[in-house]
N, CA and C atoms as an extended XYZ file, in Angstrom:
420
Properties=species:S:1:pos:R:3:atomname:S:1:resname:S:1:resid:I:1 pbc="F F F"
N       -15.497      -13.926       -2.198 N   UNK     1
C       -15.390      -13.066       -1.028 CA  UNK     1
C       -14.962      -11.674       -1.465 C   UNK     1
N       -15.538      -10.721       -0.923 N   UNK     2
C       -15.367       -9.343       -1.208 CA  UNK     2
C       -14.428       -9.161       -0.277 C   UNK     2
N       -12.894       -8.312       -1.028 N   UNK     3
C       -11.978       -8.191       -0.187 CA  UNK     3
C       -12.011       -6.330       -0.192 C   UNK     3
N       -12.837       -6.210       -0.957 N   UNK     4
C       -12.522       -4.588       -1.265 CA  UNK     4
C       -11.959       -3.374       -0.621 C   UNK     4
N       -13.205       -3.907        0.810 N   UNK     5
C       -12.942       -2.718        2.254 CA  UNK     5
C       -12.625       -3.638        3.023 C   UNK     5
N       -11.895       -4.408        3.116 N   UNK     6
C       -11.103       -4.921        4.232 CA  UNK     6
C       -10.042       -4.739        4.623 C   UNK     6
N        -9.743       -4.493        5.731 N   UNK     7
C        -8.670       -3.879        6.661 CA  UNK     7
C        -8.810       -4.764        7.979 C   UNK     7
N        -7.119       -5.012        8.451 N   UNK     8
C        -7.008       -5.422        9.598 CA  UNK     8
C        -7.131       -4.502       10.908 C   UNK     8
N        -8.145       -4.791       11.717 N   UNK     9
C        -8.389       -4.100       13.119 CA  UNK     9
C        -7.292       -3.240       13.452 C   UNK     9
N        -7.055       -1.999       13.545 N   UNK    10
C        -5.879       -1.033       14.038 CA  UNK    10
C        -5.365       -1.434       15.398 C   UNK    10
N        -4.052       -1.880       15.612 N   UNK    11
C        -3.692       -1.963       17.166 CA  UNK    11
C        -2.796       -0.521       17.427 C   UNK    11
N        -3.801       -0.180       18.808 N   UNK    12
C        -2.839        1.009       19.169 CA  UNK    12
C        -1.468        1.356       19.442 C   UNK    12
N        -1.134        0.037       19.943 N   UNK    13
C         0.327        0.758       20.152 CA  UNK    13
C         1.224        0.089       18.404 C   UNK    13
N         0.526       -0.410       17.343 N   UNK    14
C         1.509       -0.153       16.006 CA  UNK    14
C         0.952        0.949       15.673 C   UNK    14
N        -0.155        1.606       15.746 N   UNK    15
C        -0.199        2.996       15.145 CA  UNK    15
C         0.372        3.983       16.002 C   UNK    15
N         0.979        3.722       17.112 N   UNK    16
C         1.289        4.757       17.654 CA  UNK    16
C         3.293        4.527       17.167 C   UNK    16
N         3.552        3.265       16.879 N   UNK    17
C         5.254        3.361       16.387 CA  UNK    17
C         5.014        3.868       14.893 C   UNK    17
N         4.146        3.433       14.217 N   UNK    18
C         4.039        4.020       12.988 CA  UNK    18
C         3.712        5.644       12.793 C   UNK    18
N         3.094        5.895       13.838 N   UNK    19
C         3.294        7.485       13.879 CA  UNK    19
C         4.758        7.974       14.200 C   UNK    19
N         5.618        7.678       15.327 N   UNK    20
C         7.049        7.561       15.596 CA  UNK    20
C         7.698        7.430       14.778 C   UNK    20
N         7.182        6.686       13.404 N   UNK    21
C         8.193        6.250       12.425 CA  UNK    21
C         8.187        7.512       11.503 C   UNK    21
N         6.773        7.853       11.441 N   UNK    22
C         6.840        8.971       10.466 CA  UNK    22
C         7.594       10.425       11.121 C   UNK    22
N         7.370       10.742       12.093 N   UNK    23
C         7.972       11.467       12.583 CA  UNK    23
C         9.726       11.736       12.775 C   UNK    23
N         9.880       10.236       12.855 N   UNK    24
C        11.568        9.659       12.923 CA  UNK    24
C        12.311       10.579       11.488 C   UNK    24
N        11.271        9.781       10.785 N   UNK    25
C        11.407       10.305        8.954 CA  UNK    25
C        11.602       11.753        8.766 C   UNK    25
N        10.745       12.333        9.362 N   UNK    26
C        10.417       13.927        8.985 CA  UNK    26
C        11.700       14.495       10.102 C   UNK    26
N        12.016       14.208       11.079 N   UNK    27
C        13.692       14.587       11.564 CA  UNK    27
C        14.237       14.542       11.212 C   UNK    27
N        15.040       12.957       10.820 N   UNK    28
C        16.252       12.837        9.958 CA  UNK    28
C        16.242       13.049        8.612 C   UNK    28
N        15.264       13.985        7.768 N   UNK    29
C        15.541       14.106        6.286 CA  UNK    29
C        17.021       14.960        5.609 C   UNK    29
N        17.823       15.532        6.774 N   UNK    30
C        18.965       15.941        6.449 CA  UNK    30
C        19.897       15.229        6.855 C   UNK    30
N        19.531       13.938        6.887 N   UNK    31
C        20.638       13.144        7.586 CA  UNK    31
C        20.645       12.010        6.939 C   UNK    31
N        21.702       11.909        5.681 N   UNK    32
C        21.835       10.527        4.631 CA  UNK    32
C        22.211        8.929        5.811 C   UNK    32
N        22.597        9.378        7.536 N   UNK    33
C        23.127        8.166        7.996 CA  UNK    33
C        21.883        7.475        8.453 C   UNK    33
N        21.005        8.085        8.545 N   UNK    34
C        19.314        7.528        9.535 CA  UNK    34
C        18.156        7.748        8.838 C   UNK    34
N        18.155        8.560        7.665 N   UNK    35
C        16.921        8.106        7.116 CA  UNK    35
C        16.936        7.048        6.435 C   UNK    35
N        17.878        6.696        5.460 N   UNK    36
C        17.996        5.301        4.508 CA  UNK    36
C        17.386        4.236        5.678 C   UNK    36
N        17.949        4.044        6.531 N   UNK    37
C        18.083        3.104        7.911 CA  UNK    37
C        16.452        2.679        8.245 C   UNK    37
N        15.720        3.655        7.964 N   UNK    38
C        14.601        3.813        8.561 CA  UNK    38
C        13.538        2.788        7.124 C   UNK    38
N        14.261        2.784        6.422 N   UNK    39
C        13.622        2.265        5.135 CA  UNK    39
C        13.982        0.746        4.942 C   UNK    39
N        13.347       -0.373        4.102 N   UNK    40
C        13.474       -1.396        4.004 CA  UNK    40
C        14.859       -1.529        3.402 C   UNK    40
N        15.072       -2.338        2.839 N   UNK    41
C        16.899       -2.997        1.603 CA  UNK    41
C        16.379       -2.574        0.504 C   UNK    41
N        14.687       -2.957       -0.092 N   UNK    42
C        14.562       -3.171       -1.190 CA  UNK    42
C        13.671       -2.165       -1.930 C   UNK    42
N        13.707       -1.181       -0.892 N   UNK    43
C        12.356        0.185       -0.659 CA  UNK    43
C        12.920        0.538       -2.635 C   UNK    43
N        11.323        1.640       -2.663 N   UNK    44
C        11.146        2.147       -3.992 CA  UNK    44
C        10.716        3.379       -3.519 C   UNK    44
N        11.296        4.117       -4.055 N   UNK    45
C        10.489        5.503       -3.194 CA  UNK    45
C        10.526        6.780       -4.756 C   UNK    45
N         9.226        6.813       -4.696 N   UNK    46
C         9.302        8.295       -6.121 CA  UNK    46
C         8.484        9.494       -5.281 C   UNK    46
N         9.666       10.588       -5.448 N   UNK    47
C         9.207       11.893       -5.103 CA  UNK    47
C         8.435       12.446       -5.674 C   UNK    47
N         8.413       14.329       -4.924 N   UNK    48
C         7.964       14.744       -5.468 CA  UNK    48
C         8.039       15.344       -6.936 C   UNK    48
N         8.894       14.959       -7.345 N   UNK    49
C         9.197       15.996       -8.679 CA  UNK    49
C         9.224       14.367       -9.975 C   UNK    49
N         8.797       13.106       -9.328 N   UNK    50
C         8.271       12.010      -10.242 CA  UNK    50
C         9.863       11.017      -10.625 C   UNK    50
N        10.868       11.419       -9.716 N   UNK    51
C        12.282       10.307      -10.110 CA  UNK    51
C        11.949        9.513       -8.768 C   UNK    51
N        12.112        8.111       -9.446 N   UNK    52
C        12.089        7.067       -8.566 CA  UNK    52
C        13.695        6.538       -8.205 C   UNK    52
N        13.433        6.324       -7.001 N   UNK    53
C        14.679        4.847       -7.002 CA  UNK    53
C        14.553        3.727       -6.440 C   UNK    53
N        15.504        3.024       -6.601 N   UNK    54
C        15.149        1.414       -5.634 CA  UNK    54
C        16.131        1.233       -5.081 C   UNK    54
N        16.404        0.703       -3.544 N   UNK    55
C        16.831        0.319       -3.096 CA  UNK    55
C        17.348        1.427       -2.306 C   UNK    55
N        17.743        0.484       -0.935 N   UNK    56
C        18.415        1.742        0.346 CA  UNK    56
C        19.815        2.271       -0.125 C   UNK    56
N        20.621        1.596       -0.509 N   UNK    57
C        21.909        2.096       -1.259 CA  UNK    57
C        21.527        3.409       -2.802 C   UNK    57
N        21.003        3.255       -3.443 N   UNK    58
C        20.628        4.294       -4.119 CA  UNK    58
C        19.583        5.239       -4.043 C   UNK    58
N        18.985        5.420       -2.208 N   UNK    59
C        18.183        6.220       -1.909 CA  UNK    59
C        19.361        7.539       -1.504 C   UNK    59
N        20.298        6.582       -0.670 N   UNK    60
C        21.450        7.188        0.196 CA  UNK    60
C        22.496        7.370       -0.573 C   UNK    60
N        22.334        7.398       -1.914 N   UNK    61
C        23.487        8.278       -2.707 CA  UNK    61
C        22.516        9.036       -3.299 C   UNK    61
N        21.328        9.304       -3.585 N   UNK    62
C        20.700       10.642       -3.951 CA  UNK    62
C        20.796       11.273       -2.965 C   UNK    62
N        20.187       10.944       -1.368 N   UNK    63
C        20.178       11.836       -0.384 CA  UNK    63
C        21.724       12.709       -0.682 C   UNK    63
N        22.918       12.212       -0.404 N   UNK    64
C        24.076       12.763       -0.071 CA  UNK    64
C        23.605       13.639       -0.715 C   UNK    64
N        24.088       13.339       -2.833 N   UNK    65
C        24.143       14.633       -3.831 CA  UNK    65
C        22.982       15.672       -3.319 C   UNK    65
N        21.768       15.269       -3.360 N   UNK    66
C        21.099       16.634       -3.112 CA  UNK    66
C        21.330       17.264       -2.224 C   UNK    66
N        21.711       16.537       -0.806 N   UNK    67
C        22.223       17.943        0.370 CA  UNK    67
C        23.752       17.965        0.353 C   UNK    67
N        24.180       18.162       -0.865 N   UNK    68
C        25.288       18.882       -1.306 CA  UNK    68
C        25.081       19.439       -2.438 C   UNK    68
N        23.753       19.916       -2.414 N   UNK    69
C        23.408       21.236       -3.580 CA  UNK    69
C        22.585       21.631       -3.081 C   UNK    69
N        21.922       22.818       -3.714 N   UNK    70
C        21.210       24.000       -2.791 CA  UNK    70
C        19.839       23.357       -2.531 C   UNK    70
N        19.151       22.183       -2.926 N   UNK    71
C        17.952       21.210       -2.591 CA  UNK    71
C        18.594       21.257       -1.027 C   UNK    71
N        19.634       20.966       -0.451 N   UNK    72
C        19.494       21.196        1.198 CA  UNK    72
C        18.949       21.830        2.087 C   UNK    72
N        18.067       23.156        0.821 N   UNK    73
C        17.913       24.103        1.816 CA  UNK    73
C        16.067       24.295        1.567 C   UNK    73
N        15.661       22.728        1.388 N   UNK    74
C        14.323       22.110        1.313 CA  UNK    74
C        14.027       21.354        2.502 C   UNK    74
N        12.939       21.775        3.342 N   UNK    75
C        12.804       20.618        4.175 CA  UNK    75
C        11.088       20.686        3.943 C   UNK    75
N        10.749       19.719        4.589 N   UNK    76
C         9.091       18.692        4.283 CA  UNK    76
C         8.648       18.527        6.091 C   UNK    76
N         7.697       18.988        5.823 N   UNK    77
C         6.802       18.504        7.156 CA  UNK    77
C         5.602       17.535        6.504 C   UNK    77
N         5.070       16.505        7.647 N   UNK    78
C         4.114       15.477        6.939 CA  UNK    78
C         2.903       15.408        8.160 C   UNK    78
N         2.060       15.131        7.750 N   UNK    79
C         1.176       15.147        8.688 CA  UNK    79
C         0.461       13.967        8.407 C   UNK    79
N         0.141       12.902        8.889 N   UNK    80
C        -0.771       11.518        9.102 CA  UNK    80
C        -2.300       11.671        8.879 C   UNK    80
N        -2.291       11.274        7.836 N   UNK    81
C        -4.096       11.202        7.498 CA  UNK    81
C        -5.114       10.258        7.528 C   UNK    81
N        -4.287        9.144        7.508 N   UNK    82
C        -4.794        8.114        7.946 CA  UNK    82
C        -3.939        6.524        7.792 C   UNK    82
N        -3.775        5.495        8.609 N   UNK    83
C        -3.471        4.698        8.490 CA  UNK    83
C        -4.365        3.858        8.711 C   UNK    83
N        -4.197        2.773        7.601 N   UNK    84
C        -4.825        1.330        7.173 CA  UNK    84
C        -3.739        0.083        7.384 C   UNK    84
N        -4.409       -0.857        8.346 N   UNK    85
C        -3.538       -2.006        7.983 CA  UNK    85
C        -4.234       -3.173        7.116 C   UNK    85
N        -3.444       -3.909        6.064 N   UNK    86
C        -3.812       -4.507        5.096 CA  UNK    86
C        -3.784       -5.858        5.473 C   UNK    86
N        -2.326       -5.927        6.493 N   UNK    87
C        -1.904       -7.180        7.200 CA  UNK    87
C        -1.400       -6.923        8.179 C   UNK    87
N        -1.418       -7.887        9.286 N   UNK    88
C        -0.833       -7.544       10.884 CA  UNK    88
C         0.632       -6.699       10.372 C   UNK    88
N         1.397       -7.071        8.827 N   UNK    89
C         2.585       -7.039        9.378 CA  UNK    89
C         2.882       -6.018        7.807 C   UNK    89
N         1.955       -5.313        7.667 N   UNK    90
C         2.037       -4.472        6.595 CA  UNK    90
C         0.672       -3.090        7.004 C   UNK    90
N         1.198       -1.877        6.479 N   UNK    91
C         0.567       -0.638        6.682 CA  UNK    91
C         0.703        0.177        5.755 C   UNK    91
N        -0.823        0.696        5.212 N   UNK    92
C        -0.797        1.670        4.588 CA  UNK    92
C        -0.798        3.346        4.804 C   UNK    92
N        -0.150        4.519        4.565 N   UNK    93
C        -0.229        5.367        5.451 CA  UNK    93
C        -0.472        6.551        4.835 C   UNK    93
N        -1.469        7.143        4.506 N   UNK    94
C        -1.625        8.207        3.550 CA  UNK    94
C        -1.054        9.664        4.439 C   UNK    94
N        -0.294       10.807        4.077 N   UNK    95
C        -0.011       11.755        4.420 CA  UNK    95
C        -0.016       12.956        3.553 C   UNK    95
N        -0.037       14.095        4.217 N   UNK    96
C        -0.261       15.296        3.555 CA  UNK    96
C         1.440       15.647        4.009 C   UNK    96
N         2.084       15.865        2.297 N   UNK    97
C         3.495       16.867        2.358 CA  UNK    97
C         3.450       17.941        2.349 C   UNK    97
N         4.199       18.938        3.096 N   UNK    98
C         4.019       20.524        3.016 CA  UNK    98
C         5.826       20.313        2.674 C   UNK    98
N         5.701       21.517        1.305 N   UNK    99
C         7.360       21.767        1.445 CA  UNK    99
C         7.364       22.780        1.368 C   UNK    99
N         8.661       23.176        2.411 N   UNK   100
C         8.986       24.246        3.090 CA  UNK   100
C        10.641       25.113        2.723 C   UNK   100
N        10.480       25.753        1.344 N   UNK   101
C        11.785       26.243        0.297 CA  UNK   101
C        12.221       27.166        0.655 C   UNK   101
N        13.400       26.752        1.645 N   UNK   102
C        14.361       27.943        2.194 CA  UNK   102
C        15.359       28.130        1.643 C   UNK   102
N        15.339       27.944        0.154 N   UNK   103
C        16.870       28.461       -0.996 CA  UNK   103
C        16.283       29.937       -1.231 C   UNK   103
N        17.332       30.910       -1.291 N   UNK   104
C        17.209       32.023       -2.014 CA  UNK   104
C        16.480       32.405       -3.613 C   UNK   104
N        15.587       33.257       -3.843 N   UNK   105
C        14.944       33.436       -4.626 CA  UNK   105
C        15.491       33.088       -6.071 C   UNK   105
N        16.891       33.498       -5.734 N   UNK   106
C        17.277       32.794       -7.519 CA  UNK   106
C        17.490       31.208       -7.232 C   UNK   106
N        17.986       30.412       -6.466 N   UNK   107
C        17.723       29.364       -6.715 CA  UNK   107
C        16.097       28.488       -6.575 C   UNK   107
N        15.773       29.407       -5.834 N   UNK   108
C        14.648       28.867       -5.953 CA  UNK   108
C        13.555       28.303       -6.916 C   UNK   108
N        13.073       27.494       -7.354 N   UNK   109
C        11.893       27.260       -8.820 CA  UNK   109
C        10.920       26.850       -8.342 C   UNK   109
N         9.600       27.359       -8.789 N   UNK   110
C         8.227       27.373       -8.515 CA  UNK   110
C         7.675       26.362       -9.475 C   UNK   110
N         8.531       25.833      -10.223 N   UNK   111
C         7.937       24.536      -10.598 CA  UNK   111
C         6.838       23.568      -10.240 C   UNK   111
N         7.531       23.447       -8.880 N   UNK   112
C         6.713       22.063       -8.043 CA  UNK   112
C         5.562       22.852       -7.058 C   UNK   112
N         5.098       22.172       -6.716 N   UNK   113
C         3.751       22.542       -5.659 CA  UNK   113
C         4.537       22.326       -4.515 C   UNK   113
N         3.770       23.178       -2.925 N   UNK   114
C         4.077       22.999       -2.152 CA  UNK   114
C         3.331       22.227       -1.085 C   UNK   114
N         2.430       21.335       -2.192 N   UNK   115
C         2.130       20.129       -1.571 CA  UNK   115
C         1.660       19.399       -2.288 C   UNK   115
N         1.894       18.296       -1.213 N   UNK   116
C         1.899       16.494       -2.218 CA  UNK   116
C         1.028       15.625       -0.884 C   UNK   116
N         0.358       14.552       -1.905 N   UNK   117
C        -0.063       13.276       -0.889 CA  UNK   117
C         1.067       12.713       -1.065 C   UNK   117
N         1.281       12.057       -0.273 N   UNK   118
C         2.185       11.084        0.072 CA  UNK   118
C         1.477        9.776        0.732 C   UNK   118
N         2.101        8.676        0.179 N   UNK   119
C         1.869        7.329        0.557 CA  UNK   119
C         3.232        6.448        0.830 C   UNK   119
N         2.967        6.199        2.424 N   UNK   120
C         4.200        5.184        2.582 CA  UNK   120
C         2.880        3.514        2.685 C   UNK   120
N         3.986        2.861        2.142 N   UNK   121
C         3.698        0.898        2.743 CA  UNK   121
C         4.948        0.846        3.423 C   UNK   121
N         3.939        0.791        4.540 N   UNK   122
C         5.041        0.096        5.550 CA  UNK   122
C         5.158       -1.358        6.380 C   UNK   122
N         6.499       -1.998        6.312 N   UNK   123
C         6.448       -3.255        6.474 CA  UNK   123
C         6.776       -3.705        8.012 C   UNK   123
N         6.186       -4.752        8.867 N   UNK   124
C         6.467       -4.719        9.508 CA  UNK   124
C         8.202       -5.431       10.269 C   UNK   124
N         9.123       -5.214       10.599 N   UNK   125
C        10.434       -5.801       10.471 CA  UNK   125
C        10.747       -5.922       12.381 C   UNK   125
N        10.276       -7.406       13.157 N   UNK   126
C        10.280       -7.832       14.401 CA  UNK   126
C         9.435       -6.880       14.602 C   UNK   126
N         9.800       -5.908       15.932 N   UNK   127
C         8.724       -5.271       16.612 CA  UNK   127
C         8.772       -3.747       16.462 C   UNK   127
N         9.755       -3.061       15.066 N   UNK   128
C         9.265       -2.317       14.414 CA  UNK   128
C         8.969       -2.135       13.043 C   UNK   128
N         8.675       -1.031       12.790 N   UNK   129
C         8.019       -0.656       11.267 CA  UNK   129
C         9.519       -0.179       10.412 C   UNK   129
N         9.279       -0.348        9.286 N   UNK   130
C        10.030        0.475        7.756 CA  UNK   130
C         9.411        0.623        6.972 C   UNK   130
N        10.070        1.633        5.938 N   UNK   131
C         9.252        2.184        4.569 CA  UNK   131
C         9.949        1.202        3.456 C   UNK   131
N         8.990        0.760        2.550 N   UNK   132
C         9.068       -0.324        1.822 CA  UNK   132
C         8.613        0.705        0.691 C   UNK   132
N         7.764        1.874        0.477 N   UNK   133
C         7.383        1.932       -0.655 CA  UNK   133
C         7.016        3.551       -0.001 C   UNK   133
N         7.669        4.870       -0.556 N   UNK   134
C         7.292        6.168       -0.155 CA  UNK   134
C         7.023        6.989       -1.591 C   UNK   134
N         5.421        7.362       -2.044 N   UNK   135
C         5.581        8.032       -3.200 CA  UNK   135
C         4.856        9.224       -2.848 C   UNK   135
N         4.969       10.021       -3.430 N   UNK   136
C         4.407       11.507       -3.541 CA  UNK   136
C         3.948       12.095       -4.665 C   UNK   136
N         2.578       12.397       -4.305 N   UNK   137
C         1.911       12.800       -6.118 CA  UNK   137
C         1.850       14.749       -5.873 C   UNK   137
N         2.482       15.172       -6.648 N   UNK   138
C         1.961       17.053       -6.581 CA  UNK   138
C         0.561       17.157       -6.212 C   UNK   138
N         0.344       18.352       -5.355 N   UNK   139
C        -1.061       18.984       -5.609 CA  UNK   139
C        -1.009       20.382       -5.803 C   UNK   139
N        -1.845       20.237       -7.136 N   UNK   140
C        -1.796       21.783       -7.999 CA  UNK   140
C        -2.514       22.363       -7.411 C   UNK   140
């Protein structure tokens, strides 16, 4: 059996919490008490700049340190490009990152791009969604 292009039928109202979710995300990114929350126990998430971590407890001690250094003064808008479901109770969610670098010119570094795909898997947990898996690749 060819599983290649198979996808489970989209139901509207999970793409419409999974849009909510992403949005939830893109609010609370200055807020170490509700974004972790929003993520699975066992989530893996690698940014943009390629450091991974695992787990909600060591997502939410990077969050703190970085918005207690001048990275606070980074925020990300995301925009939904498409969602795939793989399983009733799993979602794939491709997005476009825009980052938006409001540190002062000397802290600032042009290193990174100011945009990334982004891919969340998201799991389904009762009758809402979490991020199980959030990575972000640069685009040069």
């Amino acid at each position: 059996m060819d599983t290649t292009n198979f996808t489970v039928p989209a139901n509207d109202a999970d793409e419409q919490r999974i849009r909510e979710l992403v949005a939830r995300s893109q609010e609370a990114q200055i807020d170490p008490d509700v974004l972790p929350a929003l993520h699975t126990a066992n989530l893996v998430i690698v940014n943009l700049a390629g450091r991974r971590l695992f787990g909600r407890e060591a997502f939410a001690s990077a969050m703190t340190e970085a918005l207690s250094s001048p990275l606070k003064d980074i925020r990300t808008s995301l925009e939904v490009d498409d969602i795939r479901f793989t399983t009733p109770d799993v979602a794939v969610v491709s997005l476009t990152k825009t980052v938006h670098d409001e540190r002062s010119e000397t802290e600032s570094s042009s290193e990174l791009p100011s945009v990334g795909v982004m891919t969340y898997v998201l799991t389904r947990q009762g009758d809402d969604w979490r991020i199980a898996l959030a990575q972000t690749t640069p685009v040069r």
